[in-house]
C-alpha positions as CSV (number, residue, x, y, z in Angstrom):
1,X,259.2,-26.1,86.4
2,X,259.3,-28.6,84.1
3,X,255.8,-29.1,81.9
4,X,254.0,-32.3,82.1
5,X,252.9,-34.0,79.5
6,X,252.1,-31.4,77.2
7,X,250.8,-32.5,74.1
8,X,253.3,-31.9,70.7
9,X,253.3,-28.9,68.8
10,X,252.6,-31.2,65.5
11,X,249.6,-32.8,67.1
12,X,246.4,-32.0,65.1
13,X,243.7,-29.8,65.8
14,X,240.3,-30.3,66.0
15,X,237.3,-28.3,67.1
16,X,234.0,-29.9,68.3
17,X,232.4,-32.3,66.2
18,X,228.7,-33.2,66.5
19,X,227.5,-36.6,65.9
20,X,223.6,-36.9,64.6
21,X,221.4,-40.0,65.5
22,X,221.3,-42.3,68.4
23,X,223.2,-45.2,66.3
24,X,225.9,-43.0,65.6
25,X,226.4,-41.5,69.4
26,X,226.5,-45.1,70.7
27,X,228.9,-45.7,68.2
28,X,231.0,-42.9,69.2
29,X,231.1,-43.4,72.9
30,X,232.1,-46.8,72.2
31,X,235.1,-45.7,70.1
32,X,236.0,-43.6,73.1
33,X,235.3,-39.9,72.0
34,X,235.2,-37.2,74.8
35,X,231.3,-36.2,74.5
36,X,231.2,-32.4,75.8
37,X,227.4,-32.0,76.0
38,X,224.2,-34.2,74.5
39,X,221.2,-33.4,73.8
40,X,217.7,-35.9,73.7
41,X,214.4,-35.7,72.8
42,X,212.2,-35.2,75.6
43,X,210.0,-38.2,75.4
44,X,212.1,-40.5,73.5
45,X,211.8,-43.9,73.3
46,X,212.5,-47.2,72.2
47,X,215.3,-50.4,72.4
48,X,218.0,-48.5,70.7
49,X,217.5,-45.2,73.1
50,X,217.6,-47.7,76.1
51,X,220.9,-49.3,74.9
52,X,221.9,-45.8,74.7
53,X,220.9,-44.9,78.2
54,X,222.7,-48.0,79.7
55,X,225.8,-47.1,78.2
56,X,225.4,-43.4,78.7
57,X,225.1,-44.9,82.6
58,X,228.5,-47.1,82.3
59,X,230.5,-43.8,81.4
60,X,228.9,-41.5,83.4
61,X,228.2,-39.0,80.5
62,X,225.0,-36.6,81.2
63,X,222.6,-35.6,78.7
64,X,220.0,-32.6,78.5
65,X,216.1,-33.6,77.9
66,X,215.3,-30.6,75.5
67,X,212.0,-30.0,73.2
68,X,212.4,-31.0,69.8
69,X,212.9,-27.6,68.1
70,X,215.6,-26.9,69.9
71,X,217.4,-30.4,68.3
72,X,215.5,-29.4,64.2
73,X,217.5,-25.6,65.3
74,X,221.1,-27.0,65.9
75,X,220.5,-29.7,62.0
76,X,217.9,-30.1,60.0
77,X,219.9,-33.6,59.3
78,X,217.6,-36.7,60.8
79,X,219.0,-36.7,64.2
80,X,216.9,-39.2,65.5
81,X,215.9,-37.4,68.8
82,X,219.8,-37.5,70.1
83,X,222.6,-34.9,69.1
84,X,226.1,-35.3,70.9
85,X,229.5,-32.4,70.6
86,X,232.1,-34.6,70.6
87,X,235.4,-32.5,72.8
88,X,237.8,-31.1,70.4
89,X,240.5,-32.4,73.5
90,X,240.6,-35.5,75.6
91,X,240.4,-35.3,79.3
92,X,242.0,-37.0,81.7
93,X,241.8,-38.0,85.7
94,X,243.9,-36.7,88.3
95,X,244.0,-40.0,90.2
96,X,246.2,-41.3,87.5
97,X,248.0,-37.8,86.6
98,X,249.3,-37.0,90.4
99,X,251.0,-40.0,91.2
100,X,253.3,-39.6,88.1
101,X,254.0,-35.7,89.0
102,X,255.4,-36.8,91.9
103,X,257.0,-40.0,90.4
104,X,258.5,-37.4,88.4
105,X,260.4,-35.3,91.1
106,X,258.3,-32.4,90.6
107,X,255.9,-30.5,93.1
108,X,252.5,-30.6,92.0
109,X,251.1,-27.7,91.1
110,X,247.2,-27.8,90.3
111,X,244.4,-25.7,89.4
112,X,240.8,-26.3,90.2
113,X,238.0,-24.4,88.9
114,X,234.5,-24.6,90.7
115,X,231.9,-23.2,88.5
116,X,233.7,-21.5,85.9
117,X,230.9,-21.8,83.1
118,X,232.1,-18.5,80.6
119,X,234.2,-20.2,77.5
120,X,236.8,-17.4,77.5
121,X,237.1,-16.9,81.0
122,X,238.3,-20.7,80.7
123,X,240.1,-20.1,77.6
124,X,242.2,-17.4,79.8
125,X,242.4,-19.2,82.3
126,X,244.0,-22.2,80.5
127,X,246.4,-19.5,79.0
128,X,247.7,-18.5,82.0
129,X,248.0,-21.9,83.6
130,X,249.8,-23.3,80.5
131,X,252.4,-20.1,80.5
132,X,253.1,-20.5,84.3
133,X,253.8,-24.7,84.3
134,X,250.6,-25.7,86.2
135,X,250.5,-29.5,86.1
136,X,246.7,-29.7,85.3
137,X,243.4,-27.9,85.3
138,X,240.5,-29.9,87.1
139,X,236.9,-29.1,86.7
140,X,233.7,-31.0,87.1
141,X,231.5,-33.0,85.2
142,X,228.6,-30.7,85.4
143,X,228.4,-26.8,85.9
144,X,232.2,-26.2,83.5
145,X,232.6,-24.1,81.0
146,X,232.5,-26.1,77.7
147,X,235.7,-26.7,75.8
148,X,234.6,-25.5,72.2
149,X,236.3,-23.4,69.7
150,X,235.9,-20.1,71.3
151,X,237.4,-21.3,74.7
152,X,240.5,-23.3,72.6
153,X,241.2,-19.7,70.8
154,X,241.1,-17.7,74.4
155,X,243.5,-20.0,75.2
156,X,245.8,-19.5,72.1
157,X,245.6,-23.2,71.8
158,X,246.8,-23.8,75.4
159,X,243.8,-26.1,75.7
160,X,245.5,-28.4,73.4
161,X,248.8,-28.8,75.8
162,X,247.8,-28.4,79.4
163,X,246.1,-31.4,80.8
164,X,242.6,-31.2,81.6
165,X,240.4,-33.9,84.3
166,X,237.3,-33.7,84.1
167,X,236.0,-35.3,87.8
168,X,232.5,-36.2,88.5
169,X,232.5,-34.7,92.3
170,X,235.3,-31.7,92.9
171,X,234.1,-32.9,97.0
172,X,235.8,-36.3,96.5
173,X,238.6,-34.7,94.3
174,X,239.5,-32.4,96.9
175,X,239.5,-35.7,99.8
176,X,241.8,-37.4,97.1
177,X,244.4,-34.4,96.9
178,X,244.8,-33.9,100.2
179,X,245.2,-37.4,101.3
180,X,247.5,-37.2,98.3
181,X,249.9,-35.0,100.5
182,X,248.3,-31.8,97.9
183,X,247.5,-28.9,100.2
184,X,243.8,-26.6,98.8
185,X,244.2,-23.3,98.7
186,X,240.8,-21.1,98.0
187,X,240.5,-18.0,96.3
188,X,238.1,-16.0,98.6
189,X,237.1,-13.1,100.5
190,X,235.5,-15.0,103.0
191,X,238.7,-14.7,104.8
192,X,241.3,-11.8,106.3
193,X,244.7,-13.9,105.1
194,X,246.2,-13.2,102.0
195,X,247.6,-14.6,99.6
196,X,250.8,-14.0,99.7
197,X,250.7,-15.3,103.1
198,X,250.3,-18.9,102.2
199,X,253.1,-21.1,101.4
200,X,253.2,-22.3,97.6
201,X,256.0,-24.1,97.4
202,X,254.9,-27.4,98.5
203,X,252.2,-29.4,96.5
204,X,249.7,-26.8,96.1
205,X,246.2,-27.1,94.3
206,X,244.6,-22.9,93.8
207,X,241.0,-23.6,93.7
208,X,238.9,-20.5,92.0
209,X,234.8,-20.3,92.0
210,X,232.4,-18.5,89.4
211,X,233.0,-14.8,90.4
212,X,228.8,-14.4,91.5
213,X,228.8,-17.1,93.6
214,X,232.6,-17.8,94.5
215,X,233.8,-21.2,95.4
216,X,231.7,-23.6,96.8
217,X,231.1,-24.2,101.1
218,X,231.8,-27.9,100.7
219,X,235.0,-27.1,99.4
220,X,235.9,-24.1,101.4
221,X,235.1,-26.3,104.4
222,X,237.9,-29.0,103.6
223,X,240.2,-26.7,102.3
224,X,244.0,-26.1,104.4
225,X,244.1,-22.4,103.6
226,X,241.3,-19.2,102.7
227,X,243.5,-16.3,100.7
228,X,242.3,-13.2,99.4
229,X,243.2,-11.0,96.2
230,X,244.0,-7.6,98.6
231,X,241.6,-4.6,97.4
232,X,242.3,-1.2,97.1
233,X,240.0,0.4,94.4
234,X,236.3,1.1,95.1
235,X,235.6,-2.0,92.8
236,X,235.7,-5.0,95.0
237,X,236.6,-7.6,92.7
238,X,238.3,-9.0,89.5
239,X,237.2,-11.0,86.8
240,X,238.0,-14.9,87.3
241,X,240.7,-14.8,84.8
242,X,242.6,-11.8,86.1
243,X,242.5,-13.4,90.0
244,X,243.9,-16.8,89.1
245,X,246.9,-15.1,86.9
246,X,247.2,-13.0,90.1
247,X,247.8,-16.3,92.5
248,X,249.1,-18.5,89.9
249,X,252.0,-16.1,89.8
250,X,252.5,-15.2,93.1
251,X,253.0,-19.3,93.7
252,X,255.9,-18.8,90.6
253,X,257.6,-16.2,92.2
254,X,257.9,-18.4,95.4
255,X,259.0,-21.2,94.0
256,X,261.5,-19.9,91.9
257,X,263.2,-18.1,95.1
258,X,262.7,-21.5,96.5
Protein backbone atom coordinates (compact mmCIF):
# COMPACT_ATOMS: atom_id res chain seq x y z
CA UNK A 1 0.00 0.00 0.00
CA UNK A 2 1.17 2.94 -1.23
CA UNK A 3 1.24 6.06 1.49
CA UNK A 4 -0.78 9.03 0.79
CA UNK A 5 0.30 12.20 0.99
CA UNK A 6 2.73 11.97 3.58
CA UNK A 7 4.39 15.02 4.38
CA UNK A 8 8.52 15.23 3.41
CA UNK A 9 11.00 14.12 5.61
CA UNK A 10 12.80 17.78 5.26
CA UNK A 11 9.51 19.53 6.29
CA UNK A 12 10.02 21.51 9.55
CA UNK A 13 8.88 20.85 12.86
CA UNK A 14 7.07 22.75 15.03
CA UNK A 15 5.45 22.10 18.44
CA UNK A 16 2.45 24.15 19.75
CA UNK A 17 2.65 27.69 19.81
CA UNK A 18 0.46 29.97 21.97
CA UNK A 19 -0.70 33.22 20.82
CA UNK A 20 -1.52 35.90 23.76
CA UNK A 21 -4.28 38.72 23.35
CA UNK A 22 -7.42 38.81 21.48
CA UNK A 23 -5.82 41.02 18.56
CA UNK A 24 -3.24 38.61 18.05
CA UNK A 25 -5.64 35.28 17.97
CA UNK A 26 -7.88 37.12 15.40
CA UNK A 27 -5.01 37.74 13.59
CA UNK A 28 -3.93 34.20 13.68
CA UNK A 29 -7.10 32.58 12.59
CA UNK A 30 -7.24 34.89 9.83
CA UNK A 31 -3.78 33.81 8.62
CA UNK A 32 -5.14 30.28 8.70
CA UNK A 33 -3.33 28.61 11.80
CA UNK A 34 -4.77 25.22 13.13
CA UNK A 35 -6.02 26.56 16.76
CA UNK A 36 -5.89 23.23 19.06
CA UNK A 37 -7.67 24.66 22.15
CA UNK A 38 -8.62 28.50 23.41
CA UNK A 39 -9.08 29.73 26.28
CA UNK A 40 -11.39 33.12 27.42
CA UNK A 41 -12.03 35.07 30.24
CA UNK A 42 -15.18 34.22 31.67
CA UNK A 43 -17.07 37.49 31.49
CA UNK A 44 -15.27 39.12 28.77
CA UNK A 45 -16.34 41.76 26.90
CA UNK A 46 -16.13 44.31 24.45
CA UNK A 47 -16.11 45.18 20.27
CA UNK A 48 -12.85 43.51 19.76
CA UNK A 49 -14.06 40.13 21.76
CA UNK A 50 -17.27 40.25 19.58
CA UNK A 51 -15.27 40.43 16.32
CA UNK A 52 -13.58 37.62 17.76
CA UNK A 53 -16.58 35.57 18.54
CA UNK A 54 -18.05 36.18 14.96
CA UNK A 55 -15.10 34.85 13.49
CA UNK A 56 -14.54 32.19 16.01
CA UNK A 57 -18.31 31.26 14.62
CA UNK A 58 -17.32 31.35 10.77
CA UNK A 59 -14.56 28.54 11.42
CA UNK A 60 -16.23 26.68 13.76
CA UNK A 61 -13.33 26.83 16.35
CA UNK A 62 -14.49 26.20 20.20
CA UNK A 63 -13.22 27.99 23.01
CA UNK A 64 -13.26 27.16 26.98
CA UNK A 65 -14.78 30.03 29.36
CA UNK A 66 -12.25 29.61 32.24
CA UNK A 67 -11.59 31.98 35.53
CA UNK A 68 -9.01 34.30 35.12
CA UNK A 69 -6.17 32.60 37.16
CA UNK A 70 -6.26 29.88 35.31
CA UNK A 71 -5.24 32.26 31.97
CA UNK A 72 -2.33 34.66 34.74
CA UNK A 73 -1.14 30.53 35.45
CA UNK A 74 -0.45 29.51 31.70
CA UNK A 75 1.59 33.71 31.08
CA UNK A 76 1.94 36.25 33.19
CA UNK A 77 2.26 38.22 29.55
CA UNK A 78 -1.00 40.68 29.07
CA UNK A 79 -3.16 38.17 27.49
CA UNK A 80 -5.98 40.20 27.24
CA UNK A 81 -8.65 37.65 28.62
CA UNK A 82 -7.98 35.19 25.33
CA UNK A 83 -5.00 32.65 25.07
CA UNK A 84 -5.12 30.32 21.87
CA UNK A 85 -2.33 26.82 21.21
CA UNK A 86 -1.88 27.14 17.80
CA UNK A 87 -1.52 22.90 16.26
CA UNK A 88 2.05 22.09 15.73
CA UNK A 89 0.24 20.11 12.38
CA UNK A 90 -2.45 21.07 9.98
CA UNK A 91 -5.60 19.06 9.58
CA UNK A 92 -7.37 18.26 6.97
CA UNK A 93 -11.17 16.89 5.78
CA UNK A 94 -11.90 13.63 4.57
CA UNK A 95 -14.51 14.95 2.15
CA UNK A 96 -11.73 16.18 0.16
CA UNK A 97 -8.97 13.33 1.11
CA UNK A 98 -11.35 10.18 -0.01
CA UNK A 99 -12.22 11.07 -3.30
CA UNK A 100 -8.41 11.37 -4.31
CA UNK A 101 -7.62 7.80 -2.56
CA UNK A 102 -9.76 6.31 -4.74
CA UNK A 103 -8.80 8.68 -7.78
CA UNK A 104 -5.64 7.22 -6.94
CA UNK A 105 -6.34 3.41 -7.50
CA UNK A 106 -5.94 2.64 -3.96
CA UNK A 107 -8.41 1.04 -1.33
CA UNK A 108 -9.09 3.34 1.29
CA UNK A 109 -8.05 2.43 4.33
CA UNK A 110 -9.21 4.74 7.45
CA UNK A 111 -9.05 5.02 11.04
CA UNK A 112 -11.52 6.75 13.23
CA UNK A 113 -11.08 7.42 16.83
CA UNK A 114 -14.22 8.21 18.95
CA UNK A 115 -13.12 9.63 22.25
CA UNK A 116 -9.57 9.01 22.31
CA UNK A 117 -8.67 12.02 24.78
CA UNK A 118 -4.96 10.46 26.32
CA UNK A 119 -1.98 12.36 24.15
CA UNK A 120 0.19 9.11 23.97
CA UNK A 121 -2.48 6.79 23.42
CA UNK A 122 -2.96 9.06 20.22
CA UNK A 123 0.70 9.41 19.73
CA UNK A 124 0.65 5.41 19.50
CA UNK A 125 -1.96 5.20 17.83
CA UNK A 126 -0.64 7.52 15.02
CA UNK A 127 2.51 5.30 15.09
CA UNK A 128 0.97 2.46 14.28
CA UNK A 129 -1.37 3.76 11.64
CA UNK A 130 1.64 5.54 9.90
CA UNK A 131 3.76 2.14 9.94
CA UNK A 132 0.90 0.01 8.56
CA UNK A 133 -0.22 2.70 5.35
CA UNK A 134 -3.55 3.88 6.87
CA UNK A 135 -4.76 6.65 4.57
CA UNK A 136 -5.91 9.03 7.42
CA UNK A 137 -6.75 9.29 11.00
CA UNK A 138 -10.25 11.04 11.68
CA UNK A 139 -11.24 12.40 15.01
CA UNK A 140 -13.65 15.10 16.19
CA UNK A 141 -13.70 18.51 16.84
CA UNK A 142 -14.44 18.12 20.48
CA UNK A 143 -13.70 15.29 23.02
CA UNK A 144 -9.83 14.26 20.92
CA UNK A 145 -6.87 14.00 22.37
CA UNK A 146 -4.84 17.23 21.70
CA UNK A 147 -2.02 17.10 19.23
CA UNK A 148 0.88 18.63 21.37
CA UNK A 149 4.43 17.81 21.87
CA UNK A 150 3.95 14.75 23.93
CA UNK A 151 1.50 13.10 21.52
CA UNK A 152 3.93 14.13 18.27
CA UNK A 153 6.94 12.25 20.32
CA UNK A 154 4.54 8.97 21.06
CA UNK A 155 4.20 9.03 17.66
CA UNK A 156 7.95 9.25 16.74
CA UNK A 157 6.93 12.13 14.56
CA UNK A 158 4.29 10.00 12.71
CA UNK A 159 1.94 12.91 13.46
CA UNK A 160 3.85 14.97 11.06
CA UNK A 161 3.25 12.42 8.00
CA UNK A 162 -0.05 10.72 8.38
CA UNK A 163 -3.01 12.86 7.55
CA UNK A 164 -5.14 13.96 10.19
CA UNK A 165 -9.29 15.38 9.69
CA UNK A 166 -10.47 16.82 12.19
CA UNK A 167 -14.58 16.65 11.56
CA UNK A 168 -17.10 18.48 13.52
CA UNK A 169 -19.75 15.48 13.89
CA UNK A 170 -17.99 11.65 13.54
CA UNK A 171 -22.34 10.89 12.99
CA UNK A 172 -22.31 12.76 9.71
CA UNK A 173 -18.59 11.50 8.96
CA UNK A 174 -19.59 8.08 9.29
CA UNK A 175 -23.12 8.85 6.76
CA UNK A 176 -20.38 10.45 4.39
CA UNK A 177 -18.08 7.18 4.30
CA UNK A 178 -20.48 4.84 3.74
CA UNK A 179 -22.38 6.58 1.07
CA UNK A 180 -18.75 6.95 -0.12
CA UNK A 181 -18.76 3.13 -0.79
CA UNK A 182 -16.27 3.01 2.82
CA UNK A 183 -17.60 0.05 4.87
CA UNK A 184 -17.35 0.98 9.31
CA UNK A 185 -16.03 -1.46 11.15
CA UNK A 186 -16.31 -1.07 15.26
CA UNK A 187 -13.97 -2.21 17.67
CA UNK A 188 -16.30 -3.66 20.36
CA UNK A 189 -17.42 -6.24 22.69
CA UNK A 190 -20.80 -5.55 22.28
CA UNK A 191 -20.80 -8.27 19.75
CA UNK A 192 -19.87 -12.26 19.35
CA UNK A 193 -18.06 -11.79 15.66
CA UNK A 194 -14.57 -11.32 15.44
CA UNK A 195 -12.44 -9.65 13.94
CA UNK A 196 -10.84 -11.66 11.91
CA UNK A 197 -14.17 -12.50 10.53
CA UNK A 198 -14.78 -9.32 8.69
CA UNK A 199 -13.50 -8.65 5.38
CA UNK A 200 -10.76 -5.80 5.16
CA UNK A 201 -9.88 -5.76 1.96
CA UNK A 202 -12.41 -3.57 0.48
CA UNK A 203 -12.63 0.24 1.57
CA UNK A 204 -12.49 -0.23 5.21
CA UNK A 205 -12.69 2.58 7.99
CA UNK A 206 -11.67 0.71 11.91
CA UNK A 207 -13.44 2.91 14.22
CA UNK A 208 -11.94 2.64 18.06
CA UNK A 209 -13.72 4.39 21.31
CA UNK A 210 -12.06 5.66 24.66
CA UNK A 211 -11.48 2.18 26.40
CA UNK A 212 -14.09 3.34 29.59
CA UNK A 213 -16.72 4.10 27.57
CA UNK A 214 -15.99 2.34 24.08
CA UNK A 215 -17.33 3.67 20.94
CA UNK A 216 -20.26 5.65 20.73
CA UNK A 217 -24.31 4.03 20.14
CA UNK A 218 -24.82 6.52 17.26
CA UNK A 219 -22.01 5.18 15.57
CA UNK A 220 -22.33 1.59 16.50
CA UNK A 221 -25.90 1.92 15.22
CA UNK A 222 -24.85 2.89 11.49
CA UNK A 223 -21.93 0.85 11.41
CA UNK A 224 -21.78 -2.39 8.59
CA UNK A 225 -19.83 -4.66 11.03
CA UNK A 226 -19.32 -5.19 15.29
CA UNK A 227 -15.72 -7.20 15.77
CA UNK A 228 -14.16 -8.03 18.82
CA UNK A 229 -10.44 -8.35 20.11
CA UNK A 230 -10.95 -12.38 21.21
CA UNK A 231 -10.00 -12.72 25.13
CA UNK A 232 -8.35 -15.34 26.82
CA UNK A 233 -6.65 -13.88 29.97
CA UNK A 234 -8.70 -12.98 33.12
CA UNK A 235 -8.04 -9.27 32.05
CA UNK A 236 -10.81 -8.40 29.75
CA UNK A 237 -9.37 -5.77 27.85
CA UNK A 238 -6.42 -3.92 26.19
CA UNK A 239 -5.33 -0.53 26.18
CA UNK A 240 -6.62 1.64 23.00
CA UNK A 241 -3.35 1.60 21.44
CA UNK A 242 -2.51 -2.11 21.67
CA UNK A 243 -6.35 -3.04 20.09
CA UNK A 244 -6.05 -0.80 17.07
CA UNK A 245 -2.38 -2.25 16.22
CA UNK A 246 -4.22 -5.60 16.78
CA UNK A 247 -6.97 -4.80 13.85
CA UNK A 248 -4.90 -2.48 11.92
CA UNK A 249 -2.80 -5.49 11.28
CA UNK A 250 -5.01 -8.09 10.92
CA UNK A 251 -6.65 -5.78 7.77
CA UNK A 252 -2.56 -5.82 6.47
CA UNK A 253 -2.22 -9.32 6.56
CA UNK A 254 -5.49 -9.59 4.34
CA UNK A 255 -4.79 -7.46 2.02
CA UNK A 256 -1.47 -8.40 1.34
CA UNK A 257 -2.79 -12.13 0.62
CA UNK A 258 -5.27 -10.35 -1.37
Amino acid sequence: MQNFQRRERGEKRESNQMVFGIRAVIEAIDSGKEIESLFVQRGLTGSLFLELKALLKEHGIGFQQVPVEKLNRITRKNHQGVIAVISPITYQNIEDLLPVIFEQGETPFLLMLDGVTDVRNMGAIARTAECAGVHAIIVPKKGSAEINPDAIKTSAGALYKIPVCRQDSLGKTGRFLIDSGVQLVVSTEKTEDSIYDVDYTVPTCIIMGAEDVGVSDDLIRISDKLAKIPMFGEIGSLNVSVSAGVVIYEAIRQRNLK
